[in-house]
C-alpha positions as CSV (number, residue, x, y, z in Angstrom):
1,X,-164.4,11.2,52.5
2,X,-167.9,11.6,53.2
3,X,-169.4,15.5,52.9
4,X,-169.5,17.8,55.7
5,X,-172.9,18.2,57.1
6,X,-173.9,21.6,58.4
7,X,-176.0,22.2,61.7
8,X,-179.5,23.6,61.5
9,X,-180.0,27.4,63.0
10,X,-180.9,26.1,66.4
11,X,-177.6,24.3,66.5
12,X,-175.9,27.3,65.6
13,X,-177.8,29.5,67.9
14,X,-176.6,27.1,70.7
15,X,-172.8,27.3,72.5
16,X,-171.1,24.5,72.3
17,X,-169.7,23.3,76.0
18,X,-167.7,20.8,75.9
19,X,-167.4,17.9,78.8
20,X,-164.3,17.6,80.4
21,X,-165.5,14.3,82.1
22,X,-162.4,12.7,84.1
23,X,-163.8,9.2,83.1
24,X,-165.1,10.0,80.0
25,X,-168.6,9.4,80.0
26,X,-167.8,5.4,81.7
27,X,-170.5,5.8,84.5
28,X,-169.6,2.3,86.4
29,X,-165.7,3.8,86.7
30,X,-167.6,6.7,88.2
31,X,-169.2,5.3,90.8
32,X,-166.2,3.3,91.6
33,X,-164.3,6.3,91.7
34,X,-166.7,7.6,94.2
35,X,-166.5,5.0,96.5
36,X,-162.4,4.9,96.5
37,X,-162.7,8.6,97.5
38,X,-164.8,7.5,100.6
39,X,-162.5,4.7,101.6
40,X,-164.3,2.2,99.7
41,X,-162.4,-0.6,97.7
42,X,-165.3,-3.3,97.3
43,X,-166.9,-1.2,94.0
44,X,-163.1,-1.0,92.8
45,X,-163.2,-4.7,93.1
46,X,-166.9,-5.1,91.7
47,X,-165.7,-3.4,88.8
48,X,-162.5,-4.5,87.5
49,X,-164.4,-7.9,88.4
50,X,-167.1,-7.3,85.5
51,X,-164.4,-5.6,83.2
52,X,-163.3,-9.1,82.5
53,X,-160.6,-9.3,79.9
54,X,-162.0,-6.5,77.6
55,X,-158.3,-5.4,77.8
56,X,-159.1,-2.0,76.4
57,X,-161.3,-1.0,78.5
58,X,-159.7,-2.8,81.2
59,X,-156.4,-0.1,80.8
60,X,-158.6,2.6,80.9
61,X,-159.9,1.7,84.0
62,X,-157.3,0.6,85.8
63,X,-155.3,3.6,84.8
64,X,-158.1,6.1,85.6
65,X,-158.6,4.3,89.1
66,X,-154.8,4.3,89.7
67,X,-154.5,8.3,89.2
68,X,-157.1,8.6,92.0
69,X,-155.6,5.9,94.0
70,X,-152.8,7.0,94.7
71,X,-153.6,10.0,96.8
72,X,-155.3,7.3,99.3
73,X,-155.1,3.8,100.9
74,X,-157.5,1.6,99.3
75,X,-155.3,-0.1,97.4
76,X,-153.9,-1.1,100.8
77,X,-156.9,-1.6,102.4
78,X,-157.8,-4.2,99.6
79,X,-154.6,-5.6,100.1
80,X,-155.1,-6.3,103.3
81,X,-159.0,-7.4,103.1
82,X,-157.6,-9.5,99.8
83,X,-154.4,-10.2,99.4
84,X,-154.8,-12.8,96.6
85,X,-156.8,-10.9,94.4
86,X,-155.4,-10.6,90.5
87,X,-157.3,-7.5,89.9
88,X,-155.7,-6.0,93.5
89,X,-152.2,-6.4,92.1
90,X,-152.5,-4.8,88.7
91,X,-154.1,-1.8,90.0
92,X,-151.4,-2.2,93.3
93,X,-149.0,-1.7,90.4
94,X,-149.9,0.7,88.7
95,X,-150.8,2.7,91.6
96,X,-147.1,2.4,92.5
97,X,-146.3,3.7,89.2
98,X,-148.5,6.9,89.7
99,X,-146.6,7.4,93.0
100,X,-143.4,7.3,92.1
101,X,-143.7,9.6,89.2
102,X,-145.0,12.2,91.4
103,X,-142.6,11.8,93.6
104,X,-140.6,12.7,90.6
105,X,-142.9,15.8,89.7
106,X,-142.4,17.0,93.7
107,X,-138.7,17.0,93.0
108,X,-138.7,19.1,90.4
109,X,-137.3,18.9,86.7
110,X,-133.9,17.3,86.2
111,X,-133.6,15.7,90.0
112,X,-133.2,12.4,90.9
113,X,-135.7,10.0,91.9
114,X,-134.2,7.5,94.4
115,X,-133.4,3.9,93.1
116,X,-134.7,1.8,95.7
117,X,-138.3,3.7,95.1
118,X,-138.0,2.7,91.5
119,X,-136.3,-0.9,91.7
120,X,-139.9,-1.2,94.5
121,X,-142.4,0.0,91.8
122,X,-141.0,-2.4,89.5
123,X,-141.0,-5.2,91.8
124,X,-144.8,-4.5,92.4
125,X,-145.4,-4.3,89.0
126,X,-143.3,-7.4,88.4
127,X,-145.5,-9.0,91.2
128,X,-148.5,-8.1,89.2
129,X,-147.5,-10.0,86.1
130,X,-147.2,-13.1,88.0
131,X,-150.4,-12.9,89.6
132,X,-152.7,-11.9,86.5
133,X,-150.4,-13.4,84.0
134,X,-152.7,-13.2,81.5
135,X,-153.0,-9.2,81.6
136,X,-151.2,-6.6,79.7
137,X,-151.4,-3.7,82.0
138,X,-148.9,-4.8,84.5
139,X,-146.1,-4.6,81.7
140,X,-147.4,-1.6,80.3
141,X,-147.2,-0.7,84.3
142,X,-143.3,-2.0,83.8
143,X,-143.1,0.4,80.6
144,X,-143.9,3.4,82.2
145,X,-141.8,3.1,85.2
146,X,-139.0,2.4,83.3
147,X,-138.3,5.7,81.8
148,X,-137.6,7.5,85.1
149,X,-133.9,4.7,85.2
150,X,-131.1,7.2,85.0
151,X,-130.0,6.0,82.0
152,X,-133.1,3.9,80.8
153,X,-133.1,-0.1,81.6
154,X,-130.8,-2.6,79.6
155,X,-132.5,-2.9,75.9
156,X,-132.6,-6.5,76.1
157,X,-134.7,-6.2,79.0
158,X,-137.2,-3.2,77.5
159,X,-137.8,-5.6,75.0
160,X,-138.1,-8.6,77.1
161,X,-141.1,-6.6,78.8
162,X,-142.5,-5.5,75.5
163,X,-142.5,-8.8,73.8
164,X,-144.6,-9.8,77.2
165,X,-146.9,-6.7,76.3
166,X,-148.0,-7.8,73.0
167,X,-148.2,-11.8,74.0
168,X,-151.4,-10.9,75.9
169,X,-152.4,-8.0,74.0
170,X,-150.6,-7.1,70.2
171,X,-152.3,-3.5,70.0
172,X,-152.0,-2.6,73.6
173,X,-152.2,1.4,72.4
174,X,-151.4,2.0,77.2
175,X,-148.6,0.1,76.6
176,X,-147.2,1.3,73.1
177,X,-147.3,4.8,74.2
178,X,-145.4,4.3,77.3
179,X,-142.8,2.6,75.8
180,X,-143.0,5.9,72.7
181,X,-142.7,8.1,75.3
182,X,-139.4,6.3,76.5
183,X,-137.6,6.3,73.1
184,X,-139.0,10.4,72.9
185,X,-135.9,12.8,73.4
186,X,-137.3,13.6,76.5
187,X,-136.4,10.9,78.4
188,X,-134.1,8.2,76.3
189,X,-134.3,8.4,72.8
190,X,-134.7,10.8,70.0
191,X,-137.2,12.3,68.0
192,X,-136.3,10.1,65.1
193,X,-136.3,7.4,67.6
194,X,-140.0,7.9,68.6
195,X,-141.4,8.7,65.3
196,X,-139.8,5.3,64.3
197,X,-141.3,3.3,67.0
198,X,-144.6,5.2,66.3
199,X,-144.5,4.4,62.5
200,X,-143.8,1.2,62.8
201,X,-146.3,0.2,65.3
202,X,-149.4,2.0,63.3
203,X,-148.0,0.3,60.0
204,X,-148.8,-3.8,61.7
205,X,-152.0,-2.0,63.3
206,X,-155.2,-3.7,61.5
207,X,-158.6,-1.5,60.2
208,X,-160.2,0.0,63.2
209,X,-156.9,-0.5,65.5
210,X,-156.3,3.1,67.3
211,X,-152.3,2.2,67.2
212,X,-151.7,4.5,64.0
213,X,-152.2,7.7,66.3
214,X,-149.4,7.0,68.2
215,X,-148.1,9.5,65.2
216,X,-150.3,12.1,66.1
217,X,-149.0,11.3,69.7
218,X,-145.4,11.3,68.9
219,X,-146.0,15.1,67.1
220,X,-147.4,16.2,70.5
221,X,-144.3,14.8,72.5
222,X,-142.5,16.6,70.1
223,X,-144.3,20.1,70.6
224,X,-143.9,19.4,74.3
225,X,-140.3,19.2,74.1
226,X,-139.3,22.1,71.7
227,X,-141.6,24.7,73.3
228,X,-140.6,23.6,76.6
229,X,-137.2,23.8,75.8
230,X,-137.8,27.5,74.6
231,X,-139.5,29.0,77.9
232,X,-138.6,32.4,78.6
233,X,-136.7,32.9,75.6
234,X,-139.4,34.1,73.2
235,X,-141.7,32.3,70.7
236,X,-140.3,28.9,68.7
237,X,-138.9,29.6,65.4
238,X,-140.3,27.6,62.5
239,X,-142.9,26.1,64.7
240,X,-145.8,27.5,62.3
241,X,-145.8,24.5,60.0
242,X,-145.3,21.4,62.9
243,X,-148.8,20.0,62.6
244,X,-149.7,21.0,58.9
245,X,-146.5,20.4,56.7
246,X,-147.0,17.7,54.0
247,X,-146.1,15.0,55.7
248,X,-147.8,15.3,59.0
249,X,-151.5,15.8,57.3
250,X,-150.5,12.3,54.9
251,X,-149.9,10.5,58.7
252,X,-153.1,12.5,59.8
253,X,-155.5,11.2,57.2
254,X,-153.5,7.5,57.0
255,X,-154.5,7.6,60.8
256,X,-158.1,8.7,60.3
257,X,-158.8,6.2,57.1
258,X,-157.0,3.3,59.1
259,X,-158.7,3.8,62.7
260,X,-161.7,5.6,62.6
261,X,-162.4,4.4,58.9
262,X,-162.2,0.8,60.5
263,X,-164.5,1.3,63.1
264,X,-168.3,0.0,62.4
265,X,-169.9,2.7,60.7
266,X,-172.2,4.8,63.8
267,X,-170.7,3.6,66.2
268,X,-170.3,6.1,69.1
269,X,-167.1,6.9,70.9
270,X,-166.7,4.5,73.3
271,X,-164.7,5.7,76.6
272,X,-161.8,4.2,76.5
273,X,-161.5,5.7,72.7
274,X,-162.2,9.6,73.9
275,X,-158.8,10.3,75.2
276,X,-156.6,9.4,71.9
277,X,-159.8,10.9,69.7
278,X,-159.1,14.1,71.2
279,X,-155.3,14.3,70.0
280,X,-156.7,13.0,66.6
281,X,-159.3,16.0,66.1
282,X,-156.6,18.2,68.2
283,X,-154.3,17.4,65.0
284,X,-156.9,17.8,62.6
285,X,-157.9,21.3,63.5
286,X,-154.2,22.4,63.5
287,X,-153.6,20.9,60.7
288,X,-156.6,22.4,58.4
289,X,-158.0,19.4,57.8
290,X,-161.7,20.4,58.1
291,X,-163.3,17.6,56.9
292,X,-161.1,15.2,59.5
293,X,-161.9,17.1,62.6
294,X,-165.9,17.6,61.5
295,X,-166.0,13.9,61.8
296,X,-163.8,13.4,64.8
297,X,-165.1,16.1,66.6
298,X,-168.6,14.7,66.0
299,X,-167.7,11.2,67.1
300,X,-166.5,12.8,70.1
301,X,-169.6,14.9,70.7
302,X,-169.0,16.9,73.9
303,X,-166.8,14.7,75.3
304,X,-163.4,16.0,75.8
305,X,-159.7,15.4,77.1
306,X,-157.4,18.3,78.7
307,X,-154.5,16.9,76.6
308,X,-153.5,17.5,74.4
309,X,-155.4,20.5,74.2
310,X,-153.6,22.1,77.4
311,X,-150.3,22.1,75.4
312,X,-151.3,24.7,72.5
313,X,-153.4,26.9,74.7
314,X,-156.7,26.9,77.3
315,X,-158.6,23.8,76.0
316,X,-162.0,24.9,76.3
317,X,-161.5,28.0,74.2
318,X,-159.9,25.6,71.2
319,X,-162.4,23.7,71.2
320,X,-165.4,26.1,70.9
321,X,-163.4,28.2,68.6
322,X,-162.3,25.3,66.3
323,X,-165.8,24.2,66.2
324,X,-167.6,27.0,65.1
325,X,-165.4,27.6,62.6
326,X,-166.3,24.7,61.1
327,X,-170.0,25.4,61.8
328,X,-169.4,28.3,59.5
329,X,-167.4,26.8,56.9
330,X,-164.3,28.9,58.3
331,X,-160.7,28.1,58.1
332,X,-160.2,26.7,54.9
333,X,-157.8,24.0,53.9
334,X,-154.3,23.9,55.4
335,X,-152.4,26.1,52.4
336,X,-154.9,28.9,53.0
337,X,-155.3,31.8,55.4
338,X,-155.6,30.4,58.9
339,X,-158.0,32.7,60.3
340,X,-159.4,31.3,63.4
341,X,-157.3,27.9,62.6
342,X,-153.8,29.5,63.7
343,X,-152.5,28.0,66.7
344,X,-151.0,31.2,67.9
């Protein structure tokens, strides 16, 4: 593990902001953005267009676009304009997808989402595979809306779906951690159930794949649950060790060595990287692990995700505090006195 390099006086002198960029730091999604919140679809279409079958960048874009889509109608007035267009369908799909889940959100933990709104998401989405068959996001699409079934979907089916998935792309991390999320305890599995799924899929992952975080993702889901299954009734028992017990720094570190120890040496973060980075060095600076999240944290520079820093506290504060503790040389390994590193 290389050394940890310490700042000069002016670094130290300055405060560390960190940049909450919705897009994280991909200027042409930007733009595109831009013009979907003035009612323009043809940079939507420009875009997606030159993305090409960069599938990982692809996902992020699509999924970015489809969060800002769905509050408007230019998916529908691309529809209408184009109604052949491939890259119109998928982010149709997983537009419909955003939709629905809010729909769910609106009606409130616990309450039914209407089956014929579902069973039409999926048809869009189902749509979508025909049209760009040679894309993974419209299963990954399928993945996601599957978990709000009462009851889940038939496993021969789920599977059906994810075997489609990793034909077009085996490391789809979008569509892995939709389908993680549906065996979480959550919505229709278990913990033991997710943390399987998640081991598994980071074990096949080759050097520089980001699939082994789905660990690190997993451990979040589980924090989500627990805590939120404690609200009002005081803190969570036990919690103290959930991110820096024995077994959760091994995963940490196997996840670092395997993904960012893969990666060609300098490379920067790229954007569709920053989002799962951020629950890497988020698990790293709970954990203790100072020499992982110096490293993370500077491939990441200021570029920053709300999640899942918005589940252990106010994100912006973490991450300053984290930092300059390491700036300092504070915190200490994970067996020692947490100081600033507690997660209280």
């Amino acid at each position: 593990m290389a050394a940890l390099r310490r700042p000069s006086r002016t670094a130290r002198q300055s405060r560390f902001v960190p940049d909450f960029d919705p897009d994280f730091g991909d200027r042409p999604l930007t733009q595109a953005r831009h013009d979907l919140v003035i009612g323009r679809w043809q940079g939507i279409r420009d875009l997606l267009a030159a993305t090409g079958n960069d599938w990982a960048r692809r996902t992020h874009r699509v999924r970015l676009l489809s969060h800002a889509a769905a509050g408007t109608s230019a998916v529908e007035a691309w529809r209408a304009a184009e109604p052949g267009n491939p890259d119109m369908t998928v982010l149709r799909a997983a537009t419909e997808v955003v939709r629905v889940f809010d729909t769910a959100i609106a009606a409130g933990r616990g309450a039914k989402v209407d089956r014929g709104r579902i069973d039409a998401a999926a048809d869009i989405c189902l749509a979508a595979t025909k049209a760009a068959p040679a894309d993974p996001m419209p299963w990954a699409s399928l993945l996601s809306v599957a978990r709000l079934y009462e009851g889940g979907v038939p496993r021969r089916e789920l599977r059906c779906w994810f075997d489609e998935l990793r034909r077009r792309d085996p490391y789809h991390l979008e569509g892995h951690t939709q389908l993680l999320r549906y065996w979480s305890a959550r919505w229709h599995g278990t913990h033991g159930a997710m943390y399987d799924f998640a081991r598994d899929a980071a074990g096949v992952a080759p050097p520089g794949s980001p699939l082994p975080v789905l660990v690190q993702i997993a451990r979040v889901e589980e924090y989500r649950y627990i805590v939120d299954g404690a609200l009002g009734r005081g803190p969570v028992r036990g919690f103290d060790q959930h991110w820096k017990h024995e077994l959760a720094v091994t995963e940490l570190r196997r996840t670092y060595a395997r993904w960012v120890g893969g990666r060609p040496p300098g490379a920067p973060a790229a954007p569709e990287e920053v989002a799962e980075l951020n629950y890497l060095a988020h698990a790293a600076c709970y954990a203790g692990q100072a020499d992982v999240a110096w490293n993370v944290l500077g491939l990441l520079g200021k570029q920053a995700a709300w999640v899942p820093w918005v589940y252990t506290g106010e994100p912006e504060e973490q991450l300053v505090r984290f930092r300059e503790s390491l700036r300092t040389g504070a915190g200490g390994g994970a067996g020692g006195d947490p100081g600033p590193w507690s997660a209280g």
